[in-house]
C-alpha positions, -999 to 999 in steps of 0.1 A, spaced: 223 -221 -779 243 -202 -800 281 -191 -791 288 -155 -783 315 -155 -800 295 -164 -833 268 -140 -830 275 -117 -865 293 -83 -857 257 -64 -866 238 -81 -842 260 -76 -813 266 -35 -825 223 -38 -823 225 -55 -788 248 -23 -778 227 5 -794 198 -7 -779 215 -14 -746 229 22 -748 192 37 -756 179 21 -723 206 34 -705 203 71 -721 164 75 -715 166 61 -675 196 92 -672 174 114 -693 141 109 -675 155 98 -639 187 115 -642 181 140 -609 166 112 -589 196 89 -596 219 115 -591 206 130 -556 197 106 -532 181 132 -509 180 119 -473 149 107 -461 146 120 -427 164 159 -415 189 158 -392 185 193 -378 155 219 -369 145 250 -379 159 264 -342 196 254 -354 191 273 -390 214 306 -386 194 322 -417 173 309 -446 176 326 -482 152 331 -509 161 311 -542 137 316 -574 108 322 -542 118 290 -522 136 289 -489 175 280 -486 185 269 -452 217 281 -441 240 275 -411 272 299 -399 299 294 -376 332 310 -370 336 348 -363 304 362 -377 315 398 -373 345 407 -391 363 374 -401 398 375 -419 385 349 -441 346 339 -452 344 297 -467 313 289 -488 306 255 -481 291 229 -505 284 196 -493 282 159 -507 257 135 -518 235 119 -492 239 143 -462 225 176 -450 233 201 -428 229 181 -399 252 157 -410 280 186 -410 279 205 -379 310 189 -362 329 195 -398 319 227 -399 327 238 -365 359 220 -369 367 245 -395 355 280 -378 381 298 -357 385 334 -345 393 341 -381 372 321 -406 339 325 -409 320 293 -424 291 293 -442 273 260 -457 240 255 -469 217 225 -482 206 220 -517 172 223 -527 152 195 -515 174 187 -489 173 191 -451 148 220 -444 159 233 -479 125 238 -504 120 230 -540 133 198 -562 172 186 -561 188 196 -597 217 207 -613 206 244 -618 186 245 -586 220 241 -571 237 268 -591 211 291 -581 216 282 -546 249 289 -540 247 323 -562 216 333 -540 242 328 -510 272 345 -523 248 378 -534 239 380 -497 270 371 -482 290 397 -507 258 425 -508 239 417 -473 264 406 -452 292 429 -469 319 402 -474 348 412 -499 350 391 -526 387 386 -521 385 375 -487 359 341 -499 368 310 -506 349 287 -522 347 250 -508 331 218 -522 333 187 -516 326 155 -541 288 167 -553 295 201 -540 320 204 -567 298 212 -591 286 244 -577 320 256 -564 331 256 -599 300 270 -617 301 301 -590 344 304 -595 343 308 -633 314 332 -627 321 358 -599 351 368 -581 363 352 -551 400 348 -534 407 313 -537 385 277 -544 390 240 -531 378 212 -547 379 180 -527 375 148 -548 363 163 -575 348 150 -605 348 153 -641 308 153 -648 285 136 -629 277 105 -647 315 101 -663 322 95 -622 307 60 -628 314 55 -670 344 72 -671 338 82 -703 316 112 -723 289 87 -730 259 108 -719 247 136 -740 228 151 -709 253 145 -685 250 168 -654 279 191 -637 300 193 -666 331 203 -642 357 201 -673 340 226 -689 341 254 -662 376 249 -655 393 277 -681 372 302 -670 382 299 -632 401 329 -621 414 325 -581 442 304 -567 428 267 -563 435 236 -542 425 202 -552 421 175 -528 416 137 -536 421 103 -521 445 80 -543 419 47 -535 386 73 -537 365 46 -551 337 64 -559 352 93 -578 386 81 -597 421 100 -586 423 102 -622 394 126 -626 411 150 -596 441 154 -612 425 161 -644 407 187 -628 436 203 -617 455 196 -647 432 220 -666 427 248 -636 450 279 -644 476 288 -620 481 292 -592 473 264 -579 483 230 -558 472 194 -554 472 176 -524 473 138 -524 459 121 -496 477 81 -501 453 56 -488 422 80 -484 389 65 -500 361 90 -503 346 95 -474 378 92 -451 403 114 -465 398 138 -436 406 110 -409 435 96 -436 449 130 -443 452 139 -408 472 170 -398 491 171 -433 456 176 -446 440 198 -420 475 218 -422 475 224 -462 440 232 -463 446 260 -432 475 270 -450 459 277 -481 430 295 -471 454 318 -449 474 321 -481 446 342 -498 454 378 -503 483 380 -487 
Protein backbone atom coordinates (compact mmCIF):
# COMPACT_ATOMS: atom_id res chain seq x y z
CA UNK A 1 0.00 0.00 0.00
CA UNK A 2 1.33 3.10 -0.89
CA UNK A 3 2.79 5.67 1.86
CA UNK A 4 0.86 8.81 2.64
CA UNK A 5 3.54 10.59 2.64
CA UNK A 6 4.24 9.71 -1.07
CA UNK A 7 0.90 10.27 -2.45
CA UNK A 8 1.84 13.37 -5.20
CA UNK A 9 0.66 16.91 -3.83
CA UNK A 10 -2.37 16.81 -6.63
CA UNK A 11 -3.85 13.88 -5.48
CA UNK A 12 -3.96 14.67 -1.87
CA UNK A 13 -5.38 18.63 -2.85
CA UNK A 14 -8.18 16.22 -4.93
CA UNK A 15 -8.76 13.99 -1.73
CA UNK A 16 -9.43 17.53 0.04
CA UNK A 17 -11.73 19.18 -2.60
CA UNK A 18 -13.66 16.33 -2.77
CA UNK A 19 -13.71 15.80 0.90
CA UNK A 20 -14.72 19.55 1.25
CA UNK A 21 -17.66 19.08 -1.40
CA UNK A 22 -19.20 16.28 0.71
CA UNK A 23 -18.94 18.25 3.60
CA UNK A 24 -20.47 21.55 1.84
CA UNK A 25 -23.69 19.75 0.26
CA UNK A 26 -24.61 17.65 3.78
CA UNK A 27 -24.50 21.63 5.48
CA UNK A 28 -26.25 22.93 2.34
CA UNK A 29 -28.97 20.36 2.21
CA UNK A 30 -29.19 19.26 6.04
CA UNK A 31 -27.77 22.37 7.38
CA UNK A 32 -31.19 23.28 9.62
CA UNK A 33 -31.51 19.70 10.75
CA UNK A 34 -27.97 19.51 11.91
CA UNK A 35 -28.06 22.69 13.43
CA UNK A 36 -31.47 22.37 15.49
CA UNK A 37 -31.88 19.34 17.25
CA UNK A 38 -35.52 20.06 18.16
CA UNK A 39 -36.46 18.02 21.23
CA UNK A 40 -38.53 15.14 20.68
CA UNK A 41 -41.04 15.22 23.31
CA UNK A 42 -42.60 19.06 24.95
CA UNK A 43 -41.92 19.60 28.31
CA UNK A 44 -44.84 21.89 29.03
CA UNK A 45 -48.75 22.37 28.01
CA UNK A 46 -50.74 24.65 26.42
CA UNK A 47 -52.27 25.62 30.17
CA UNK A 48 -48.67 26.88 31.21
CA UNK A 49 -48.37 29.14 27.76
CA UNK A 50 -48.82 32.90 29.12
CA UNK A 51 -49.64 34.01 25.32
CA UNK A 52 -48.95 32.65 21.82
CA UNK A 53 -47.95 35.13 18.89
CA UNK A 54 -48.56 35.01 15.27
CA UNK A 55 -45.37 34.61 13.13
CA UNK A 56 -45.71 34.63 9.11
CA UNK A 57 -49.51 32.92 10.23
CA UNK A 58 -48.03 30.25 12.61
CA UNK A 59 -48.27 30.22 16.38
CA UNK A 60 -45.31 31.31 18.80
CA UNK A 61 -45.60 30.14 22.29
CA UNK A 62 -44.56 32.42 24.83
CA UNK A 63 -44.17 32.33 28.62
CA UNK A 64 -43.90 35.58 31.20
CA UNK A 65 -42.83 35.98 34.58
CA UNK A 66 -41.83 38.76 36.77
CA UNK A 67 -43.99 42.00 37.33
CA UNK A 68 -46.31 41.86 34.37
CA UNK A 69 -47.73 45.27 34.99
CA UNK A 70 -45.40 48.06 35.07
CA UNK A 71 -41.84 46.49 35.37
CA UNK A 72 -38.67 48.72 35.67
CA UNK A 73 -37.05 46.46 33.35
CA UNK A 74 -38.60 44.00 30.40
CA UNK A 75 -35.72 40.83 29.29
CA UNK A 76 -36.29 39.16 25.91
CA UNK A 77 -35.18 35.78 26.37
CA UNK A 78 -33.62 33.51 23.71
CA UNK A 79 -32.83 30.12 24.60
CA UNK A 80 -30.24 27.31 23.57
CA UNK A 81 -30.06 24.36 21.40
CA UNK A 82 -31.86 21.28 22.58
CA UNK A 83 -34.39 22.71 25.13
CA UNK A 84 -37.76 24.35 25.15
CA UNK A 85 -39.70 26.32 27.28
CA UNK A 86 -40.16 23.73 29.68
CA UNK A 87 -36.70 23.16 30.10
CA UNK A 88 -36.47 27.02 31.46
CA UNK A 89 -39.14 27.71 33.83
CA UNK A 90 -36.88 27.50 37.01
CA UNK A 91 -34.20 29.88 35.00
CA UNK A 92 -36.70 32.07 34.21
CA UNK A 93 -38.34 32.49 37.38
CA UNK A 94 -34.93 32.70 38.91
CA UNK A 95 -34.58 35.83 36.94
CA UNK A 96 -38.19 37.74 37.50
CA UNK A 97 -38.44 39.96 40.60
CA UNK A 98 -40.72 42.81 41.56
CA UNK A 99 -38.90 44.70 38.86
CA UNK A 100 -38.04 42.67 35.77
CA UNK A 101 -40.31 41.36 33.69
CA UNK A 102 -39.14 38.20 31.64
CA UNK A 103 -40.22 37.12 28.59
CA UNK A 104 -38.91 33.95 26.58
CA UNK A 105 -40.23 32.14 23.84
CA UNK A 106 -39.56 28.85 21.75
CA UNK A 107 -38.33 28.79 18.27
CA UNK A 108 -40.38 27.59 15.55
CA UNK A 109 -40.74 23.91 15.69
CA UNK A 110 -39.97 23.68 19.13
CA UNK A 111 -42.06 23.04 22.21
CA UNK A 112 -45.69 24.03 21.26
CA UNK A 113 -44.09 26.44 18.85
CA UNK A 114 -45.43 25.85 14.89
CA UNK A 115 -43.69 25.87 11.66
CA UNK A 116 -39.92 24.40 10.67
CA UNK A 117 -36.67 25.35 12.92
CA UNK A 118 -34.43 27.91 10.70
CA UNK A 119 -32.29 30.70 10.78
CA UNK A 120 -34.92 33.35 9.61
CA UNK A 121 -37.82 31.65 11.19
CA UNK A 122 -36.01 32.56 14.31
CA UNK A 123 -35.40 36.19 13.37
CA UNK A 124 -38.92 36.50 12.63
CA UNK A 125 -39.77 35.11 15.93
CA UNK A 126 -38.26 37.24 18.10
CA UNK A 127 -39.24 40.43 15.96
CA UNK A 128 -42.92 39.15 16.04
CA UNK A 129 -42.27 39.36 20.03
CA UNK A 130 -40.60 42.62 20.41
CA UNK A 131 -43.57 44.31 18.02
CA UNK A 132 -45.98 43.12 20.60
CA UNK A 133 -44.12 43.58 23.63
CA UNK A 134 -43.07 47.31 22.36
CA UNK A 135 -46.80 48.08 20.42
CA UNK A 136 -49.22 45.57 22.42
CA UNK A 137 -47.97 45.38 25.56
CA UNK A 138 -46.50 49.16 25.51
CA UNK A 139 -42.99 48.39 26.68
CA UNK A 140 -40.31 51.29 26.07
CA UNK A 141 -37.74 50.35 24.01
CA UNK A 142 -35.20 51.72 26.49
CA UNK A 143 -36.33 49.87 29.31
CA UNK A 144 -35.61 46.04 27.17
CA UNK A 145 -32.97 44.12 27.25
CA UNK A 146 -32.16 41.62 25.01
CA UNK A 147 -30.83 38.15 26.30
CA UNK A 148 -29.47 35.05 24.47
CA UNK A 149 -27.89 32.47 25.30
CA UNK A 150 -25.45 30.13 23.04
CA UNK A 151 -28.09 29.44 19.95
CA UNK A 152 -30.13 32.26 21.16
CA UNK A 153 -27.33 34.52 20.25
CA UNK A 154 -28.11 34.65 16.98
CA UNK A 155 -31.45 36.36 17.26
CA UNK A 156 -30.41 38.76 20.08
CA UNK A 157 -28.00 40.14 17.73
CA UNK A 158 -30.03 40.22 14.52
CA UNK A 159 -32.99 42.11 16.58
CA UNK A 160 -30.02 44.64 18.46
CA UNK A 161 -28.50 45.87 15.21
CA UNK A 162 -32.15 46.30 13.98
CA UNK A 163 -34.39 48.07 16.55
CA UNK A 164 -33.83 49.94 19.56
CA UNK A 165 -33.51 48.45 22.81
CA UNK A 166 -31.59 49.56 26.26
CA UNK A 167 -29.00 47.17 26.66
CA UNK A 168 -28.10 43.19 25.19
CA UNK A 169 -26.34 40.13 26.80
CA UNK A 170 -24.84 37.61 24.94
CA UNK A 171 -23.85 34.46 26.92
CA UNK A 172 -21.32 32.17 25.12
CA UNK A 173 -21.74 33.44 22.13
CA UNK A 174 -20.61 32.42 18.83
CA UNK A 175 -19.00 33.59 15.81
CA UNK A 176 -21.46 31.79 13.10
CA UNK A 177 -22.96 28.67 13.57
CA UNK A 178 -20.90 26.20 11.77
CA UNK A 179 -17.32 28.22 12.55
CA UNK A 180 -18.45 27.04 16.38
CA UNK A 181 -17.27 23.56 15.29
CA UNK A 182 -14.49 24.54 12.15
CA UNK A 183 -13.39 27.46 13.56
CA UNK A 184 -12.81 28.85 10.53
CA UNK A 185 -15.01 30.71 7.46
CA UNK A 186 -15.18 27.45 5.55
CA UNK A 187 -18.88 27.35 4.76
CA UNK A 188 -20.27 29.60 2.17
CA UNK A 189 -23.89 29.07 3.67
CA UNK A 190 -22.98 29.29 7.07
CA UNK A 191 -25.92 30.22 9.37
CA UNK A 192 -26.08 33.16 12.15
CA UNK A 193 -23.38 35.10 10.85
CA UNK A 194 -23.00 36.90 14.44
CA UNK A 195 -19.69 38.81 13.25
CA UNK A 196 -21.48 40.43 10.84
CA UNK A 197 -24.28 42.10 12.99
CA UNK A 198 -21.88 43.27 15.49
CA UNK A 199 -21.08 47.13 13.98
CA UNK A 200 -24.46 47.77 13.66
CA UNK A 201 -25.40 47.07 17.44
CA UNK A 202 -26.32 50.31 19.21
CA UNK A 203 -27.09 49.56 23.20
CA UNK A 204 -24.71 48.88 26.05
CA UNK A 205 -23.77 45.06 25.89
CA UNK A 206 -22.52 42.34 28.23
CA UNK A 207 -20.83 39.21 27.10
CA UNK A 208 -20.73 36.18 29.10
CA UNK A 209 -18.49 33.01 28.40
CA UNK A 210 -17.00 30.04 30.17
CA UNK A 211 -13.03 29.96 29.77
CA UNK A 212 -13.32 25.79 29.23
CA UNK A 213 -16.91 26.28 27.16
CA UNK A 214 -16.15 23.29 25.00
CA UNK A 215 -18.66 23.63 22.70
CA UNK A 216 -18.37 27.27 21.73
CA UNK A 217 -14.51 28.45 21.99
CA UNK A 218 -13.74 31.46 24.72
CA UNK A 219 -12.01 32.66 21.79
CA UNK A 220 -15.16 33.32 19.74
CA UNK A 221 -16.79 35.40 22.91
CA UNK A 222 -14.15 37.64 23.22
CA UNK A 223 -14.14 38.21 19.56
CA UNK A 224 -17.55 39.05 19.85
CA UNK A 225 -17.06 41.55 22.16
CA UNK A 226 -13.93 42.70 20.76
CA UNK A 227 -15.98 43.96 17.71
CA UNK A 228 -19.23 45.29 19.80
CA UNK A 229 -19.13 49.18 20.18
CA UNK A 230 -19.02 50.68 23.52
CA UNK A 231 -20.20 50.57 26.14
CA UNK A 232 -19.83 47.48 26.96
CA UNK A 233 -18.16 44.66 29.47
CA UNK A 234 -17.08 41.00 29.46
CA UNK A 235 -17.55 38.75 32.14
CA UNK A 236 -15.28 35.72 32.47
CA UNK A 237 -16.61 32.80 34.15
CA UNK A 238 -12.88 30.63 34.94
CA UNK A 239 -13.77 27.03 34.95
CA UNK A 240 -17.41 27.31 33.50
CA UNK A 241 -17.97 24.79 30.44
CA UNK A 242 -21.21 25.47 28.55
CA UNK A 243 -23.82 24.44 30.19
CA UNK A 244 -22.66 25.20 33.82
CA UNK A 245 -21.46 28.63 33.89
CA UNK A 246 -24.59 29.66 35.83
CA UNK A 247 -23.72 27.07 38.78
CA UNK A 248 -19.65 28.03 38.12
CA UNK A 249 -20.28 31.72 38.02
CA UNK A 250 -22.25 31.72 41.09
CA UNK A 251 -23.13 35.10 42.77
CA UNK A 252 -20.24 37.00 40.82
CA UNK A 253 -22.30 35.90 37.88
CA UNK A 254 -25.77 36.31 39.04
CA UNK A 255 -24.43 39.78 40.63
CA UNK A 256 -22.92 41.31 37.25
CA UNK A 257 -25.76 40.22 35.21
CA UNK A 258 -28.30 42.04 37.93
CA UNK A 259 -26.03 44.78 37.92
CA UNK A 260 -26.10 45.38 34.40
CA UNK A 261 -29.56 45.15 33.57
CA UNK A 262 -30.24 47.70 36.54
CA UNK A 263 -27.57 49.69 34.90
CA UNK A 264 -29.83 50.45 31.78
CA UNK A 265 -31.08 54.01 31.59
CA UNK A 266 -30.00 55.13 34.50
Amino acid sequence: MENFFTIPWARLLLLLFIVYLIIASLTFFFGDRLLFPVPHKTTYSEEEVSFFISNNSERVACMQFGNLKDPEKTIIFSHGNGEDLGNLKSFLKFWSTDNIELIAYDYPGYGLSEGKPSEQGCYDAIECLYKKVTGGMGRDPASIIIWGRSLGTGPSLYLSSKYEVGGMILETPFLSAFRSVTQIPLLPWDRFRNFEQTQNVRCPSLVVHGTLDEVVPFRQGVQIYSELPDPKKFLEVKGAQHNNIMEVGGERYRESILSFIFSIGS
